[in-house]
C-alpha positions in Angstrom: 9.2 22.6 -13.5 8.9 20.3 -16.5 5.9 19.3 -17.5 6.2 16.2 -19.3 8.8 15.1 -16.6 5.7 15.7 -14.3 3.4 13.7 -16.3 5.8 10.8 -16.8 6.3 10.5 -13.2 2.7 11.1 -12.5 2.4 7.6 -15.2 5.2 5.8 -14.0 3.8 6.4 -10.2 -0.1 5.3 -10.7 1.6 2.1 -12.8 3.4 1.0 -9.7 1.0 1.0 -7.1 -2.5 0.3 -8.8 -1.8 -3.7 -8.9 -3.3 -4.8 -5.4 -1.3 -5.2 -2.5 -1.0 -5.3 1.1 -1.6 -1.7 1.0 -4.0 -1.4 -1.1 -6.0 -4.1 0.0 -6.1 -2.5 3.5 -7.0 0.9 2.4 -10.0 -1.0 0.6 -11.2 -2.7 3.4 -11.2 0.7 5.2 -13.0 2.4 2.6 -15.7 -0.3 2.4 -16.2 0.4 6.2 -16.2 3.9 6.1 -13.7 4.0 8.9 -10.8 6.1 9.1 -10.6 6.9 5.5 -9.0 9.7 5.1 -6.4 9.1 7.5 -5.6 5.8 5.9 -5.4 7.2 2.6 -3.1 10.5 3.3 -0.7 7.9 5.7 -0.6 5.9 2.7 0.0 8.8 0.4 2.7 10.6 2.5 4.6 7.9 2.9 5.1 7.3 -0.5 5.8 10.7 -1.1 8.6 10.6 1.7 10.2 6.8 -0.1 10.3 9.0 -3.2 12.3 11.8 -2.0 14.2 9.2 -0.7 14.6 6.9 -3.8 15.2 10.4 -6.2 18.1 11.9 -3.9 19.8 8.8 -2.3 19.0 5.4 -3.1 22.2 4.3 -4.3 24.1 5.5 -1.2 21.4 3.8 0.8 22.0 0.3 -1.3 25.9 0.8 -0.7 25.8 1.1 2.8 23.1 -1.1 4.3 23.4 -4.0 2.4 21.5 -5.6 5.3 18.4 -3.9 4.9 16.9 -5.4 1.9 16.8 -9.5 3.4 16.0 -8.1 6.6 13.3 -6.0 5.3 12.3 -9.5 3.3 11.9 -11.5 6.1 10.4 -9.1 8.2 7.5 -8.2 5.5 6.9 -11.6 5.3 6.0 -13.1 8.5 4.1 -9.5 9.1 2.0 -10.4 5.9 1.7 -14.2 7.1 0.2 -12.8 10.7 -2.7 -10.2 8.7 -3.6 -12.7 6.1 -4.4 -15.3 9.0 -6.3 -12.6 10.4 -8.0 -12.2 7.5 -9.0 -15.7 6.8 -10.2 -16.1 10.6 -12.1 -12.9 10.1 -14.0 -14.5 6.7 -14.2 -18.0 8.7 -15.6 -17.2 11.8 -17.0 -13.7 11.8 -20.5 -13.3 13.0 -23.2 -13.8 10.4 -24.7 -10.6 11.2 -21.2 -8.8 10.4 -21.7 -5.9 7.9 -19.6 -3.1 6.7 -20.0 -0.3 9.4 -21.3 -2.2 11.9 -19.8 -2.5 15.3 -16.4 -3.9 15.8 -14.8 -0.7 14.3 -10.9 -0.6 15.2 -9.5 2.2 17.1 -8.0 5.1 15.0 -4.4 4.9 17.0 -4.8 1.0 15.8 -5.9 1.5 12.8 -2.4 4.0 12.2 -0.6 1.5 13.1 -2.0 -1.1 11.0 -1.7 1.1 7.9 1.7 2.4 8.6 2.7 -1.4 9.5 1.4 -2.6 5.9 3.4 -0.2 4.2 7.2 0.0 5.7 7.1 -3.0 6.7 6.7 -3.9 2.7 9.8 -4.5 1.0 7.5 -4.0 -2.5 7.2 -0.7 -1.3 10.9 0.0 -1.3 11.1 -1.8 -4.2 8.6 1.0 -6.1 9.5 3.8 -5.1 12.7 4.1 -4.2 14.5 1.4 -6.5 12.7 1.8 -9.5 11.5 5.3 -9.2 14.6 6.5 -8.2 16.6 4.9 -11.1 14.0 5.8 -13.5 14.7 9.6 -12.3 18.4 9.6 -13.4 17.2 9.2 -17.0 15.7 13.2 -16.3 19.0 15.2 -15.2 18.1 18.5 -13.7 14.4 17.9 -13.3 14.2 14.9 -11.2 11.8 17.2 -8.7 9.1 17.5 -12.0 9.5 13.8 -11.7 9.2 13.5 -8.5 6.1 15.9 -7.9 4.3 13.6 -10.9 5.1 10.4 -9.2 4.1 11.6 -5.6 0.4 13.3 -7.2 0.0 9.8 -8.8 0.1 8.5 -5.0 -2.1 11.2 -3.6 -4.5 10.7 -6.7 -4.4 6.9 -6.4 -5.2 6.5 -2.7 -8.2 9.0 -2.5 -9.7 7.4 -5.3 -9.6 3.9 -3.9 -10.4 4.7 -0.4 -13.0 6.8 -1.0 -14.2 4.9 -4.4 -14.7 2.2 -2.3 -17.5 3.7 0.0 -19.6 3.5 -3.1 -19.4 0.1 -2.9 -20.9 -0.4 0.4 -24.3 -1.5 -0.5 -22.7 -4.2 -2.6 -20.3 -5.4 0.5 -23.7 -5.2 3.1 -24.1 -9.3 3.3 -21.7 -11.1 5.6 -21.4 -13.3 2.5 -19.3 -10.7 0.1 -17.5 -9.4 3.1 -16.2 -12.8 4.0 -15.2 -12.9 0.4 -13.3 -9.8 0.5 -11.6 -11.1 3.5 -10.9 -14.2 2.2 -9.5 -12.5 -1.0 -6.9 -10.2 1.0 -6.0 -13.3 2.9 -4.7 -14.5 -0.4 -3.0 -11.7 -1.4 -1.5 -11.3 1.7 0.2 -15.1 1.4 1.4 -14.7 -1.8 3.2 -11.7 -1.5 4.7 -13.3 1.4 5.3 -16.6 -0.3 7.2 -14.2 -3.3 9.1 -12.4 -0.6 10.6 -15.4 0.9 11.1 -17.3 -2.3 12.2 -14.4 -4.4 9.5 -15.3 -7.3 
């Protein structure tokens, strides 16, 4: 293994994924919960890893032959990211005053899965990271695209852990309905405009 392959991939892979997104926005919220963290972040983290692999070894033949996939994938993001940031904003409208993180109204773990695994390949961004531009950066290192793609994958691992579980430590500042309807209110947004890019192509 090459070491500075690994540690550009390891650079190039937090780069990519610490702006906040869909993703993680949700893994956030869990972490400010306390719910289902760990699942959450190693669903997130694996299947990064997997869209890696898959971007390193084979994302041109993938381009070539489903030239489909990428305004299907679009479209479908985007009304997926429309539905959970109108969730969002009903949830930082209308949620119960007395609403707290960790109080009751915790989602089921099978639920929250499928939320988590929804957000991400249902994310044409995603696609986007890691296997477009990871896997063409990858070509530049002949021979040691697996250094690369170790680094790029521990980014991932290194990233989601840290922000699901950073977040807990945030909890006493997220224990008024007021900043919790914020937060809400915030992924709302995000939600929208990545949604709004995806179907304008901004």
């Amino acid at each position: 293994m090459s070491f500075p392959v690994y540690v550009t991939g390891l650079l190039m892979g937090l780069s990519l994924i610490v702006a906040i997104g869909a993703q993680n926005a949700f893994v956030l919220r869990q972490g400010l919960r306390n719910e289902h963290v760990f699942a959450v972040c190693l669903t997130c983290a694996l299947s990064d890893a997997l869209l890696i692999v898959l971007g390193v070894t084979s994302f041109r033949q993938i381009a070539a032959l489903l030239p489909w996939l990428d305004p299907a994938m679009r479209y479908a993001g985007a009304a997926f990211l429309i539905w959970y940031g109108a969730r969002s904003l009903y949830s930082a409208l209308f949620s119960s005053g007395t609403l707290a993180v960790g109080e009751a109204g915790a989602s089921s773990f099978r639920r929250t899965l499928m939320m988590c695994l929804a957000l991400t390949w249902l994310n044409p961004h995603v696609y986007l990271d890691t296997v477009v531009l990871l896997g063409t950066i990858s070509t530049r290192f002949p021979g040691d695209e697996a250094s690369f793609a170790a680094g790029a994958m521990t980014g991932s691992f290194l990233f989601f852990f840290s922000l699901g579980y950073g977040a807990i430590r945030l909890q006493p500042v997220f224990a008024t309905p007021v900043a919790w309807r914020c937060l809400e209110g915030l992924i709302a947004l995000t939600m929208w405009v990545i949604a709004f890019k995806l179907l304008t192509g901004v």
